[in-house]
Residue, then its C-alpha position, 0 to 999 in steps of 0.5 A: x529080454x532074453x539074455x544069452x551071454x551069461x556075462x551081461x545076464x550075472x551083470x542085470x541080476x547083481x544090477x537089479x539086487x542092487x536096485x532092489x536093496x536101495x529101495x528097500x533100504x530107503x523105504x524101511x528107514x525109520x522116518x517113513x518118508x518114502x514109503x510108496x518106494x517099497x511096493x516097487x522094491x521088488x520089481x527089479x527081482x520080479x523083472x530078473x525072475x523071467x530068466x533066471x533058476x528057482x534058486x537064482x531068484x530065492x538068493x536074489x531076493x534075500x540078499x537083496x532085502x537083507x541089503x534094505x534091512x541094513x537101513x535099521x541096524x544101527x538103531x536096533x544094536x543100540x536098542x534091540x538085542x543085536x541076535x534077535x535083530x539078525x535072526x528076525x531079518x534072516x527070517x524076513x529075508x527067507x519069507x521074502x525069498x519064497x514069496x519071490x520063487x512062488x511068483x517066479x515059478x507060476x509066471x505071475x508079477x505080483x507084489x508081496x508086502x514084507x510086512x504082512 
């Protein structure tokens, strides 16, 4: 799946952080209903992560898990200190984000859980 035309190779990567948000957007919500949607969450940015930088895969993937905590902002303003929300998903994120360029740098498709 190499991509030569930069247009459609920028086009599959905001694709697969869109993908890759939206599913974990659906998995972290609060009711638990979809919970098996997290271990395919990241796929699409492990698929992405054949072609692309170190970097390109390590803002890739925090954006797109910043996208999936959204699922929790509302709820944790009205309860949690909203400082204390952002810094721990920021934190999250940067984990996640290093987990992806780790797998993305020794060529393997292995699935992090976030919440290890």
């Amino acid at each position: 799946m190499y991509l030569k035309n930069p247009l459609s190779r920028r086009f599959t990567q905001i694709a697969a952080v869109v993908l890759s948000g939206l599913l974990w957007y659906i998995s972290n919500g609060l009711h638990g209903d979809y919970w098996y949607l997290l271990w395919i969450a990241p796929l699409p940015i492990l698929l992405v992560s054949f072609e692309s930088s170190a970097k390109e895969v390590f803002s890739l993937s925090l954006i797109a898990y910043l996208i999936g905590r959204l699922s929790w902002f509302s709820y944790l303003v009205n309860v949690v200190d909203d400082r204390l929300h952002s810094r721990m998903a920021i934190k999250r994120g940067v984990e996640n984000g290093f987990s992806m360029f780790r797998t993305a740098r020794l060529g393997r498709l292995t699935i992090s859980d976030p919440w290890c």
